[in-house]
VEXZAZA-463871 format. One line per field, with one value per residue (C-alpha): residue number from 1; residue in three letters; chain; z negated, y, x. Coordinates in Angstrom, 3 decimals, decimal comma. Each point is the difference from the previous one (the first is absolute). Example, Ala and Ser with C-alpha at 12.3 -4.5 7.8 and 13.67 -1.06 7.14 Angstrom:
REM residues 2
nunu <- 1 / 2
zaba <- ALA / SER
drenlum <- A / A
zz <- -7,800 / 0,660
yy <- -4,500 / 3,440
xx <- 12,300 / 1,370
REM end
This chain:
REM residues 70
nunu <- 1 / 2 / 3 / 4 / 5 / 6 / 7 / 8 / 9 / 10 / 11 / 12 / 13 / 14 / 15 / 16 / 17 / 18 / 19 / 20 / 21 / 22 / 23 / 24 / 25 / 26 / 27 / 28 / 29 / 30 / 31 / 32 / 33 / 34 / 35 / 36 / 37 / 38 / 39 / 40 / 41 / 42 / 43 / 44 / 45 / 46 / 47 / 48 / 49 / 50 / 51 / 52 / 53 / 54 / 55 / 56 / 57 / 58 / 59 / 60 / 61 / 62 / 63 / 64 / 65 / 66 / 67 / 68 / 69 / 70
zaba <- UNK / UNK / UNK / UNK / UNK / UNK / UNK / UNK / UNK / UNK / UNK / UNK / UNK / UNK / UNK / UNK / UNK / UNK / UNK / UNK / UNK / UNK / UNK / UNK / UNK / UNK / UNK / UNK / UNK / UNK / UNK / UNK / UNK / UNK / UNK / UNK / UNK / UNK / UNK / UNK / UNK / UNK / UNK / UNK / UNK / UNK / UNK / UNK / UNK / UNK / UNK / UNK / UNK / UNK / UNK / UNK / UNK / UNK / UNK / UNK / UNK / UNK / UNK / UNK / UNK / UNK / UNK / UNK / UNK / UNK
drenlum <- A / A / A / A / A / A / A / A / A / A / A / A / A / A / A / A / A / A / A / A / A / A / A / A / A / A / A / A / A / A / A / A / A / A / A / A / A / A / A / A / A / A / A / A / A / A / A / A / A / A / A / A / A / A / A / A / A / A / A / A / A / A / A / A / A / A / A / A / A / A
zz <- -70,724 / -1,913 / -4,158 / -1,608 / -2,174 / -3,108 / 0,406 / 2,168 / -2,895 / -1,644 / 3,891 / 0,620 / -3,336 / 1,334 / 3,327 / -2,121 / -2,226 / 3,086 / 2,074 / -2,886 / -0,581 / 3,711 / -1,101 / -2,498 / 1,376 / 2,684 / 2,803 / 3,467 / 1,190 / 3,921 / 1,059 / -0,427 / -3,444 / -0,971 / 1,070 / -1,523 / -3,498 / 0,446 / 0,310 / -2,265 / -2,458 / 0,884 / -0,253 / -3,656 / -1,261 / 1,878 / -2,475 / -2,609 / 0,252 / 1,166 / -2,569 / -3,092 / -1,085 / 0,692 / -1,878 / -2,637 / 2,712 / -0,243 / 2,879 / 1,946 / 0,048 / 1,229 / 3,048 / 0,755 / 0,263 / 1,571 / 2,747 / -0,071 / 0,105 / 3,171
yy <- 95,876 / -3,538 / 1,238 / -0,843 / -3,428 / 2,086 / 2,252 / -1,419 / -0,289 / 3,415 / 1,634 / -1,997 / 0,862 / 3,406 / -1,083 / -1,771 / 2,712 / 2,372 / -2,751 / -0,465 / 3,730 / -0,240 / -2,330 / 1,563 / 3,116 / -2,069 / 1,706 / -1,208 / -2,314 / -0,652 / -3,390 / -1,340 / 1,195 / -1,292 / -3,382 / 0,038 / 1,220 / -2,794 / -2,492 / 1,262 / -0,303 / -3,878 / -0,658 / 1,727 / -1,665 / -3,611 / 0,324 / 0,855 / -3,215 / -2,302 / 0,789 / -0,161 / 3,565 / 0,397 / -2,860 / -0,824 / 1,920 / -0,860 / -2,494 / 2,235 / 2,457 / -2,931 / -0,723 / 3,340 / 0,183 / -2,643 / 0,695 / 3,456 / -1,290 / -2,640
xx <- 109,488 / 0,073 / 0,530 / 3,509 / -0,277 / 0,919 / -3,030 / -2,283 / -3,082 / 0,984 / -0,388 / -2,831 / -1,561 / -0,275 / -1,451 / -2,954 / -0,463 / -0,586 / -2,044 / -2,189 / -0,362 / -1,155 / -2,768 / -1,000 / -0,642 / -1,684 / 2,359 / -1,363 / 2,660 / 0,345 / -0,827 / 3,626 / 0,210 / -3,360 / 1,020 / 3,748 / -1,565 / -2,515 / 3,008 / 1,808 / -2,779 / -0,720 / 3,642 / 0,642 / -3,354 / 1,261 / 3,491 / -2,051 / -2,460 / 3,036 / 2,008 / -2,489 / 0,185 / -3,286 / -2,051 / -2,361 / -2,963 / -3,646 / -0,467 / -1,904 / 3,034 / 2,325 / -2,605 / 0,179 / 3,837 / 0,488 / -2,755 / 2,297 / 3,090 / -1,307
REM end
C-alpha cells in the first residue's frame, strides 16, 4: 500500500533503516531484492549527484559515480 503524503518519508525512513540493517548484516537477498536494493541505490546516489549535495569529490570519485550511476 502507496504511504499517506503526510508520512510518506517518516514510514519510509523506517523501511531504509531496516533495508540497510539488511545490508549490513549482509542478509542474502533473493534475486529480486538484490536487484531492487541495487536500484534503489543508483537512484538515491543519481539525486544526490543531480542535485549537488554531493560535490566538491576528487575527480576520480566523480568518474566513479557517474560510471555507477550509468
Amino acid at each position: 500500500m502507496a504511504n499517506m503524503h503526510y508520512c510518506r518519508f517518516q514510514n519510509t525512513l523506517t523501511d531504509l533503516t531496516q533495508c540497510l540493517g539488511v545490508l549490513n548484516e549482509q542478509e542474502k537477498l533473493s534475486e529480486d531484492e538484490s536487484k531492487a536494493a541495487d536500484r534503489m541505490l543508483r537512484e538515491i546516489v543519481y539525486f544526490l549527484y543531480q542535485n549537488d549535495i554531493i560535490d566538491e569529490l576528487p575527480e576520480d570519485v566523480n568518474n566513479r559515480i557517474k560510471n555507477f550511476i550509468g
